[in-house]
C-alpha positions as CSV (number, residue, x, y, z in Angstrom):
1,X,30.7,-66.8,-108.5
2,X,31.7,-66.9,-112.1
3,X,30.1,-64.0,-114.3
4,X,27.9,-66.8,-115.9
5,X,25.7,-69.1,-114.4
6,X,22.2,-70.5,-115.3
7,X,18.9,-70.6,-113.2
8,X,17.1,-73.9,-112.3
9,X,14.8,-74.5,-115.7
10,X,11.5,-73.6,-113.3
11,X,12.6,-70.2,-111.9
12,X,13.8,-69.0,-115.5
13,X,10.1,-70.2,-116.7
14,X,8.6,-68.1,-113.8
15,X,10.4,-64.9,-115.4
16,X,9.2,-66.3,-118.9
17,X,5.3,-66.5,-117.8
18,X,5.2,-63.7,-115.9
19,X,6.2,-61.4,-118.9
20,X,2.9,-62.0,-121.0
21,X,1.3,-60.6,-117.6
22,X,3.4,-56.9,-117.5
23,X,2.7,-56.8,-121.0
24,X,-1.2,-57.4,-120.8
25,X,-1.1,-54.9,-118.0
26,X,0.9,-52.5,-120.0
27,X,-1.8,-53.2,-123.3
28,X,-4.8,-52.9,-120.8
29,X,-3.7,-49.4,-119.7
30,X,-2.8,-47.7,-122.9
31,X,-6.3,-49.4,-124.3
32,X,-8.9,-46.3,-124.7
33,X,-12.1,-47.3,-122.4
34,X,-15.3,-46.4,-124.2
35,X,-17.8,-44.7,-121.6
36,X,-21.1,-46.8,-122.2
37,X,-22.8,-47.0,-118.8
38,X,-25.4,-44.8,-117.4
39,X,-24.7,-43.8,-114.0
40,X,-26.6,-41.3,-111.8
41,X,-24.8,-40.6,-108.3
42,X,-21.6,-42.2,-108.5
43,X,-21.4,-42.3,-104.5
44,X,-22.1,-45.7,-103.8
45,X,-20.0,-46.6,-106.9
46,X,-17.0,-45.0,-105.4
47,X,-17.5,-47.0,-102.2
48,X,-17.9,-50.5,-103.5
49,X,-15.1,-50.0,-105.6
50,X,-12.9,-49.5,-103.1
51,X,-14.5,-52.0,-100.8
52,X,-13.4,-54.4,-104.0
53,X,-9.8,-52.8,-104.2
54,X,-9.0,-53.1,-100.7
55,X,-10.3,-57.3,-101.0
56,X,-7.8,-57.3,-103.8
57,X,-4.5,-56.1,-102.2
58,X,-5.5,-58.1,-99.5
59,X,-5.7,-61.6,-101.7
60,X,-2.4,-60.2,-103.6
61,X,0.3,-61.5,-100.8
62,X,-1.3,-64.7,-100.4
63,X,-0.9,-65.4,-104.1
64,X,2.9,-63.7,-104.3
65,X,4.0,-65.7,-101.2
66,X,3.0,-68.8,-103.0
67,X,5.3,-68.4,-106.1
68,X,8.0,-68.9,-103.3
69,X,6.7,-72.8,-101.7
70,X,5.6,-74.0,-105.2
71,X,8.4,-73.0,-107.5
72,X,11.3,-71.0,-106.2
73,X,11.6,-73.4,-103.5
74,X,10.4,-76.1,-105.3
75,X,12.5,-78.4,-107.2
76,X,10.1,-80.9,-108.4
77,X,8.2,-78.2,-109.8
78,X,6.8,-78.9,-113.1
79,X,6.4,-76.6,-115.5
80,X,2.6,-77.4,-115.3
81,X,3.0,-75.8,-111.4
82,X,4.9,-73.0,-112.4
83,X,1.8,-71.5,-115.0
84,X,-0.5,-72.6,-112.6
85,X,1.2,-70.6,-109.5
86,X,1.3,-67.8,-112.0
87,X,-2.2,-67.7,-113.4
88,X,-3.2,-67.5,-109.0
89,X,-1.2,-64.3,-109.2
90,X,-2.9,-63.5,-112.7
91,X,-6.4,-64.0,-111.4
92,X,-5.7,-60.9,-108.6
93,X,-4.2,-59.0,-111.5
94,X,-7.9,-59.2,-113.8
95,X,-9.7,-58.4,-111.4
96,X,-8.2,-55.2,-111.0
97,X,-7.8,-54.7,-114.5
98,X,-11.7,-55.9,-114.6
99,X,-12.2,-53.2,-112.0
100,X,-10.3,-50.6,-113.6
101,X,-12.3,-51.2,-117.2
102,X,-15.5,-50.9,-115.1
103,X,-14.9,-47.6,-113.8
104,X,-13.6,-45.9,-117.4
105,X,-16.8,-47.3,-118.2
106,X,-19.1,-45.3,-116.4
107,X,-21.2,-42.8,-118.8
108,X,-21.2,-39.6,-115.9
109,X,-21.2,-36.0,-115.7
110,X,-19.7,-32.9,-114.0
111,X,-18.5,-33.9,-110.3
112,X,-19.4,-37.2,-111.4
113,X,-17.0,-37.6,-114.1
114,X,-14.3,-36.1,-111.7
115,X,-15.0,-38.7,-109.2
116,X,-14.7,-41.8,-112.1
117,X,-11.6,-40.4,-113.3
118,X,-10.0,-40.3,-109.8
119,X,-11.4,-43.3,-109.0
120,X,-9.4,-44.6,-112.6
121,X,-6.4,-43.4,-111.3
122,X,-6.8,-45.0,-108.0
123,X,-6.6,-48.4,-109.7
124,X,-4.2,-47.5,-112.1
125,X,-1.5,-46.5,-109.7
126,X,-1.9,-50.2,-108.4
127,X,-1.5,-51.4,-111.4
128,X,1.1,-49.9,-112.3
129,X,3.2,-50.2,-109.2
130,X,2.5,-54.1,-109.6
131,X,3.5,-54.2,-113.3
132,X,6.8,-52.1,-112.0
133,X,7.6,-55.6,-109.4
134,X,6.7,-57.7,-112.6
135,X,9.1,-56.1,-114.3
136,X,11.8,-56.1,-112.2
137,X,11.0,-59.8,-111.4
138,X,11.4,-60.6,-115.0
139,X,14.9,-58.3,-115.5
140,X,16.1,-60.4,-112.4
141,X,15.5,-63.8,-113.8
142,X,16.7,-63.4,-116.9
143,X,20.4,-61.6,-115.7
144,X,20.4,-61.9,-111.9
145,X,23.9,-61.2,-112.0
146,X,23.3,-57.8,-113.4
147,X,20.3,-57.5,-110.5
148,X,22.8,-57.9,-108.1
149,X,25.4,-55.3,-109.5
150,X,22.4,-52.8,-110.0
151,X,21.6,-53.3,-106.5
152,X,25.1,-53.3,-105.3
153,X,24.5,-56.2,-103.5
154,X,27.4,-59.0,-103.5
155,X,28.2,-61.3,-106.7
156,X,29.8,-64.1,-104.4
157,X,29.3,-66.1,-101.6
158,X,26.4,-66.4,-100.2
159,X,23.9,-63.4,-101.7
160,X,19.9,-62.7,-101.1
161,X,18.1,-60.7,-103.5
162,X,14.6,-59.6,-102.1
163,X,11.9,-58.8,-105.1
164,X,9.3,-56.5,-102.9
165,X,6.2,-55.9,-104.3
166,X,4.7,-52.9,-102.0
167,X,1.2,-51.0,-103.3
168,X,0.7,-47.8,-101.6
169,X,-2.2,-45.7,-101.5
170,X,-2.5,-43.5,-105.0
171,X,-2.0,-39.6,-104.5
172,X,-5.9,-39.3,-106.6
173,X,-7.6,-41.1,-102.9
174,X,-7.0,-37.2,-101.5
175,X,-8.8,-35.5,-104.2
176,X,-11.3,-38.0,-104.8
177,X,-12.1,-37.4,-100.8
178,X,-12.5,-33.9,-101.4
179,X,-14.8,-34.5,-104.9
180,X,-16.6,-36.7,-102.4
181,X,-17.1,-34.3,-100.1
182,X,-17.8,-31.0,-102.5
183,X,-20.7,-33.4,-103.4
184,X,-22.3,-33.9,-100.0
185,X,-22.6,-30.2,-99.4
186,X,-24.4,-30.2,-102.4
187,X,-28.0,-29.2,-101.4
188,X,-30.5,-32.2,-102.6
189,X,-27.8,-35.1,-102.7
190,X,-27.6,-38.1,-100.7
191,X,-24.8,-38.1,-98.3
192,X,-21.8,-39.0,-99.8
193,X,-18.7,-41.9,-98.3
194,X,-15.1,-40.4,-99.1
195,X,-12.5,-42.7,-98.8
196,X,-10.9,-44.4,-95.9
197,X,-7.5,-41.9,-95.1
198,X,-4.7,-44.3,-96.1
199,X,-3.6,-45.6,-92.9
200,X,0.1,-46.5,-92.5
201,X,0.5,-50.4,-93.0
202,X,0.4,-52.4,-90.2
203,X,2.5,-55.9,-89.2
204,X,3.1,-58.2,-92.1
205,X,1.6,-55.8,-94.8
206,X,-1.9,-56.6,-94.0
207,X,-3.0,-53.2,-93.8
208,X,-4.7,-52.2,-97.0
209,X,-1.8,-50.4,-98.5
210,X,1.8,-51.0,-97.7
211,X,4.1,-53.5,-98.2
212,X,2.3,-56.9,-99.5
213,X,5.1,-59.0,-100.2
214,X,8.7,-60.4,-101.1
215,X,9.8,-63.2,-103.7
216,X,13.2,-63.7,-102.0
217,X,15.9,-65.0,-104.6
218,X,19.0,-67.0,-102.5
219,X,22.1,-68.4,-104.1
220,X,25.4,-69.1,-102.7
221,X,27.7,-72.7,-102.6
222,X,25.6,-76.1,-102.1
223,X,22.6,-73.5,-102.7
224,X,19.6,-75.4,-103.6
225,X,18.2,-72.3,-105.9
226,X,21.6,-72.9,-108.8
227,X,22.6,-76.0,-107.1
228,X,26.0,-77.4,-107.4
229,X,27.9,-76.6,-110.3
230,X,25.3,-74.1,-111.8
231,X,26.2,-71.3,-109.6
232,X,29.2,-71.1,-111.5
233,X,30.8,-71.3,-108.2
234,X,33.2,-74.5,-108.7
């Protein structure tokens, strides 16, 4: 493999359409959330929301694993197919970010405002850890050569690089248990649901944290990904 080679035109516009997404997620976080909705007992708030979070990361693989059928491996992929396999992934990604805007904007108090603010952080270690794969998906695609050095993975021959994208519980699902918890002691309250304990992710990342999936990058001689004289093999 030569140190230059160029990327099939539809996995280079992956990397292009997926930047506008790490960016939005970036925006989304550093944007100040205005607390404008009453909320009195933010139990039950606490529990659909992560009833909501856990549908999410279980939704996310399914849309990640199909970047890899409809473009990666794809080579009649029009660039029509690679925004729309992106804007699947995308639709996952609002809805946390929906989520995440939803809990800022609860108007609480005292243990209550604890409890929002954990909750926050619960979705905003997601998010970051998926704008961290975007990111690195991105860097890839646009000098996969350098991926592989950084990596130390082979620069000839045949080479695999493997994109993970693995959520994994945020370190605020501990304390939010314990606000939970202070609160149901509380004479006069209604008994409160702490969250799940993160469970360690079973077969195939279908647990609700833990691994949730790979974009697999393959190249090598006759390799259908550079194909031919693109690798800058010949």
């Amino acid at each position: 493999m030569g140190d230059q080679f160029s990327l099939p035109h539809r996995v280079t516009l992956l990397g292009e359409a997926m930047r506008p997404l790490g960016r939005k997620i970036s925006a989304e976080l550093d944007m100040p959330v205005a607390p404008v909705a009453d909320v009195y007992g933010i139990n039950e708030i606490v529990s659909n929301h992560l009833a909501a979070l856990q549908d999410i990361v279980q939704r996310v693989p399914d849309r990640l694993a199909g970047l890899m059928p409809d473009v990666v491996e794809n080579e009649e992929a029009s660039d029509a197919e690679v925004y729309r396999a992106v804007g699947r992934f995308e639709a996952s990604v609002d809805d946390l970010l929906a989520g995440y805007r939803g809990v800022c904007a609860l108007l609480v108090f005292g243990t209550d405002a604890e409890a929002r603010d954990l909750l926050a952080g619960v979705y905003r270690h997601t998010l970051e850890e998926v704008r961290g794969w975007i990111v690195e998906l991105v860097d890839a695609l646009a000098d996969p050569l350098a991926a592989l050095k950084k990596r130390g993975l082979p620069t000839s021959g045949m080479v695999e690089l493997p994109l993970k994208l693995t959520l994994t519980a945020a370190p605020q699902l501990a304390a939010l248990s314990h606000c939970l918890r202070r609160q149901q002691a509380a004479p006069g309250l209604p008994p409160a649901q702490p969250p799940a304990a993160a469970a360690a992710p079973r077969e195939a990342g279908l647990g609700f944290w833990g691994t949730v999936g790979t974009l697999i990058l393959a190249w090598g001689l006759g390799d259908a990904l550079f194909g031919g004289d693109d690798c800058g093999c010949g």
